[in-house]
MIKOL-702105 format. One record per residue (C-alpha): residue in three letters; x, y, z. Coordinates in steps of 0.25 Angstrom, whole numbers, plus 2048, in hexadecimal, padded with zeros to 3 digits. Example, Ala and Ser with C-alpha at 12.3 -4.5 7.8 and 13.67 -1.06 7.14 Angstrom:
ALA8317EE81F
SER8377FC81D
This chain:
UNK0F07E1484
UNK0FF7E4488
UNK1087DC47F
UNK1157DA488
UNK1247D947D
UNK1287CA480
UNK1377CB486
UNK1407C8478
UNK1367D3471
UNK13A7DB47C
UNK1487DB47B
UNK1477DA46C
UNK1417EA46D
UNK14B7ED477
UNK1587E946C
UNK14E7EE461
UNK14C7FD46A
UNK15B7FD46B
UNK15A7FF47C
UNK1637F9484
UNK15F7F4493
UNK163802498
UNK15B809490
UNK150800490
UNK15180149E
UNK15180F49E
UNK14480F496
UNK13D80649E
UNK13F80F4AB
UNK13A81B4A5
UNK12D8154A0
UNK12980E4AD
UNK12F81B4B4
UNK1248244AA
UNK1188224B5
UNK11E82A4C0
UNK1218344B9
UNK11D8424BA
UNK1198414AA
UNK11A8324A7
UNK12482C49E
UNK12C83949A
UNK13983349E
UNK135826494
UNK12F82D488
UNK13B836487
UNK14582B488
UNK13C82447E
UNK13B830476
UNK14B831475
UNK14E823474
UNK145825465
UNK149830460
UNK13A835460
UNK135843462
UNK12A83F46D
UNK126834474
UNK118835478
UNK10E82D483
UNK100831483
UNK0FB829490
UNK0EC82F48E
UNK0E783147E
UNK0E083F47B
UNK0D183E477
UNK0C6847478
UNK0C3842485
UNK0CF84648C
UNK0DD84D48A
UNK0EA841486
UNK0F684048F
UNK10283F488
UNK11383F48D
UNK11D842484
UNK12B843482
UNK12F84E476
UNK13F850471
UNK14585E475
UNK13785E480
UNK12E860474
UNK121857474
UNK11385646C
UNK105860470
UNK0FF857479
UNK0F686347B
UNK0F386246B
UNK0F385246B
UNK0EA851476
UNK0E085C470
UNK0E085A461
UNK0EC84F45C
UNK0E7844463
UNK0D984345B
UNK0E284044F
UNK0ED836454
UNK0ED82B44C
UNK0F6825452
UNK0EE81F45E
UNK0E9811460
UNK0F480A45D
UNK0F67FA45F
UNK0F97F746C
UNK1097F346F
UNK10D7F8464
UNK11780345F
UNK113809452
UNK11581444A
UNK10C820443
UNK11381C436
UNK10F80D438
UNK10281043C
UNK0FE81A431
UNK10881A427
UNK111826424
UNK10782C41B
UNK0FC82A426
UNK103830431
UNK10983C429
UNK0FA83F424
UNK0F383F432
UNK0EE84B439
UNK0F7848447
UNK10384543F
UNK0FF854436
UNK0FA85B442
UNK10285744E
UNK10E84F44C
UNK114855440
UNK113865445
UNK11C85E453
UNK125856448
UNK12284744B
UNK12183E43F
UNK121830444
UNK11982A450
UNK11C81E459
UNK112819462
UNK10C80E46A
UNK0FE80D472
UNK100808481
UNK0F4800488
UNK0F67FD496
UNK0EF7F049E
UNK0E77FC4A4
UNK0E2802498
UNK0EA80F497
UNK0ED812489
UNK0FA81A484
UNK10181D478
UNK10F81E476
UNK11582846C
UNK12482A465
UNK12683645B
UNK12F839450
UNK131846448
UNK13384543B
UNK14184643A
UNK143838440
UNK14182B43B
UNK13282243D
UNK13681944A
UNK13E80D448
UNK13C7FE44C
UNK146803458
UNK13C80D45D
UNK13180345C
UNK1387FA463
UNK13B80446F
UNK12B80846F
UNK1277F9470
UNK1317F447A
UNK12B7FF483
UNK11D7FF483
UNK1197F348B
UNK1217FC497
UNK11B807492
UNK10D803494
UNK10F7FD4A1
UNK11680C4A5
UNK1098104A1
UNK1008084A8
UNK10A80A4B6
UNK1068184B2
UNK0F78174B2
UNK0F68104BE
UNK10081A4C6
UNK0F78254BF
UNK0EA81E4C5
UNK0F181D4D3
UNK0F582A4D5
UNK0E78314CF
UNK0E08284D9
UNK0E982B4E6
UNK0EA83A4E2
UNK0D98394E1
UNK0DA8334ED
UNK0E383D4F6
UNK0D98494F0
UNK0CE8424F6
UNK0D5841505
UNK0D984F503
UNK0CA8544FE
UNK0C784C50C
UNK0D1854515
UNK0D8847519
UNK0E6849519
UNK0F083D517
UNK0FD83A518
UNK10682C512
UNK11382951C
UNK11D820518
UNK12381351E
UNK12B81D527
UNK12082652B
UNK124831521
UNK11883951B
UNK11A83650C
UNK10E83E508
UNK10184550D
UNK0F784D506
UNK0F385B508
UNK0EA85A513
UNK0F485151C
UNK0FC85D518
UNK0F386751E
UNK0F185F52B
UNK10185D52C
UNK10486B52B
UNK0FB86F537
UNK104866540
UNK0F986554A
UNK0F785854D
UNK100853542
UNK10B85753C
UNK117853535
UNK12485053A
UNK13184A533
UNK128847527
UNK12083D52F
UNK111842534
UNK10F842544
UNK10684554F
UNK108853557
UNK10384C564
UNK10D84456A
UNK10583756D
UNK0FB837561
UNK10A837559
UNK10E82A55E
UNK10082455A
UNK10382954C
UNK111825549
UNK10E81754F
UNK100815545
UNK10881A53A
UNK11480F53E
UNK10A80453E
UNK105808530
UNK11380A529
UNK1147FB530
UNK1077F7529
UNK10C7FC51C
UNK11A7F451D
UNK1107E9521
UNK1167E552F
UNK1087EA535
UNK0F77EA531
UNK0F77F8529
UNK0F0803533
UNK0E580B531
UNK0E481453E
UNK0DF821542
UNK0E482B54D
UNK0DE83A551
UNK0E9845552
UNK0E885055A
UNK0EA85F557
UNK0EA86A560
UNK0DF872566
UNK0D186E562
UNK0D3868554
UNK0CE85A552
UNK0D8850552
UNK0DE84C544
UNK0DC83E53F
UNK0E6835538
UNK0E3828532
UNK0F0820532
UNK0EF814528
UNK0F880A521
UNK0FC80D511
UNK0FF7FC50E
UNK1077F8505
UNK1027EF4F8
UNK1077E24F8
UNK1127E54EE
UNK1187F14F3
UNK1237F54FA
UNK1247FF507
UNK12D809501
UNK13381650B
UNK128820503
UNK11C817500
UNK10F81E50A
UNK111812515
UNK10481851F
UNK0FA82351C
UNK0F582F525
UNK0E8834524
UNK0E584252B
UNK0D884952F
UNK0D5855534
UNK0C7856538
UNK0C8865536
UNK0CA863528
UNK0BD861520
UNK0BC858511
UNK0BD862506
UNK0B38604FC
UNK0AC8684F2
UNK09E86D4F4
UNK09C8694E5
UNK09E85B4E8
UNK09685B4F6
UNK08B8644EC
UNK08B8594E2
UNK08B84D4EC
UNK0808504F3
UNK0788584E8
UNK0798654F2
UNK0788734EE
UNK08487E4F1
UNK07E8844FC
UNK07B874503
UNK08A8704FE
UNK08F87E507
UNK08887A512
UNK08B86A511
UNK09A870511
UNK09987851D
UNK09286D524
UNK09C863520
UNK0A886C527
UNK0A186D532
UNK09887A535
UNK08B87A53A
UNK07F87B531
UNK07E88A539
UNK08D88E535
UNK08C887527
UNK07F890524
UNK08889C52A
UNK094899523
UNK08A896515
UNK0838A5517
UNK07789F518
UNK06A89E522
UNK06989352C
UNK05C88F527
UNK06388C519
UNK06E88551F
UNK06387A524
UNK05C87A517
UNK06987650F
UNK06B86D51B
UNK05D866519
UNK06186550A
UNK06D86050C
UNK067855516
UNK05D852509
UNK06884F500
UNK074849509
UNK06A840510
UNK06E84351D
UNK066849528
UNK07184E533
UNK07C859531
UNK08684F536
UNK08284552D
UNK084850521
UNK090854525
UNK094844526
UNK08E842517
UNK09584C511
UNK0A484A517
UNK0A083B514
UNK09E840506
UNK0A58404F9
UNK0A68504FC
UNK0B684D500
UNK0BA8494F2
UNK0B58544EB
């Protein structure tokens, strides 16, 4: 359960931490800063780190265990910082220093005694070879279950942290763990939409966010493919447009009445228009359709307003044969020949292109018939680009 510092405690910490409202300020910015950063919280820890005196300071956002390797972020004086290789592999079976009450700051001295802690194996082993003598620290549990530790080091030429120090590690930790939590949700988002632009890719569909001005502010790599082509599409003062004249104008207007839904002056669109490319190609398709806005955000110049999604009928869904094998229970010689099928040879130019007999072609069809449960080529095909075979 989160304990929140009532507001004299609070500034009683602040006058105790000897900040002022700069540096506090300061302080505060870097820690809610620390989830977008490249390697979280760097910029805070070292400020912390300097404004103690001390020789690290240490998050581990995920514990070591046998299970799975610990994650930790460090700030060292003169760039120096622990093994986390040798924490994660051997050290951190022999922290004792773990569990620790919940919003609290305590130290290895207080937990353990000086003799305790100068006798343990982690302090023999590990801290003592890298000169660290005294150990601040805090557990963090956020409203989501995440779990954290905060670490401060000393070596032993310093002094054992004071009632000042303490004061500076409590006055922080209620902003630290909601950094922490910001983080883990941000975390979650961008695993998920990065899970999801792999599937879109794996099934050939390119896609491409405009802004509120039309501007592409991102596509992935098949859009990238299908742009570069400029037959049917192209792109042009870095907004995408139609080579045909007329089937142009069509575009630009759909795409005005999305950016229109997503400012909410109009109903959000969700329309579709054929391209056409040059000789016999099949036309290109493109799903135009509104990105809405939440009811508590705002429509900033670079948020994705409207949403393009391309296909090329030419371009198949890549998926592995191990996926379609295992889906379907087929062997390797059914799997080739589903493949084949799937981008659209005949069962005669599959068995060609396969090396084998025309007679064995229709063998594995009739097998494959017995497992998919279809009973038409057509319907095969169908099942299997209607399959999980795309996200493999």
């Amino acid at each position: 359960m989160e304990v929140e510092l009532a507001p004299d405690t609070v500034q009683m910490m602040g006058e105790l931490a000897g900040l002022d409202v700069p540096q506090f300020s300061e302080l505060m910015a870097r820690i809610y800063q620390g989830p977008l950063q490249e390697v979280p919280w760097t910029d805070a820890l070292e400020w912390i780190r300097r404004y103690l005196d001390s020789s690290y300071v240490t998050l581990i956002l995920r514990s070591a265990s046998r299970e799975r390797r610990g994650v930790m972020i460090n700030a060292g004086a003169s760039g120096l910082v622990p093994d986390e290789v040798a924490y994660n592999t051997c050290y951190y079976a022999l922290d004792p220093f773990v569990g620790l009450p919940g919003d609290r700051v305590v130290t290895v001295d207080e937990m353990f005694g000086e003799t305790g802690w100068l006798s343990s194996e982690l302090y023999k082993q590990w801290q003592k070879p890298v000169d660290v003598r005294y150990v601040l620290g805090a557990d963090l549990r956020t409203e989501s279950g995440v779990e954290c530790r905060f670490r401060v080091s000393r070596d032993h030429a310093s002094d054992d942290f004071s009632a000042r120090d303490r004061a500076l590690c409590t006055l922080l930790l209620p902003h630290l763990r909601r950094a922490v939590e910001l983080h883990s949700r941000l975390d979650t988002a961008v695993v998920e939409r990065s899970m999801y632009a792999n599937t879109v890719d794996h099934m050939q569909v390119g896609s491409v966010l405009l802004d509120v001005n039309g501007a592409i502010i991102g596509k992935n790599r098949t859009a990238d493919d299908i742009l570069a082509q400029r037959d049917g599409l192209r792109v042009a003062y870095g907004s995408i447009e139609a080579t045909d004249a007329r089937e142009n104008r069509t575009l630009k207007r759909i795409v005005r009445h999305a950016v229109m839904g997503h400012l909410g002056t109009a109903a959000p669109v969700i329309e579709a228009m054929p391209i056409t490319r040059s000789g016999q190609q099949p036309r290109l398709g493109v799903l135009i359709r509104t990105i809405p806005l939440s009811e508590w955000s705002d429509a900033g110049k670079h948020r994705a307003a409207v949403a393009l999604f391309l296909r090329d009928p030419d371009r198949k869904p890549q998926g592995t044969q191990e996926t379609l094998r295992k889906l379907f229970d087929l062997t390797q010689a059914e799997t080739s020949l589903v493949m084949l099928l799937a981008n659209g040879l005949t069962l005669e130019e599959a068995a060609d292109e396969s090396g084998i007999s025309k007679n064995t072609a229709r063998a594995h069809l009739r097998a494959i018939f017995s497992k998919t449960g279809v009973t038409r080529q057509a319907m095969l095909v169908g099942v299997v680009l209607g399959s999980l075979m795309p996200l493999g």
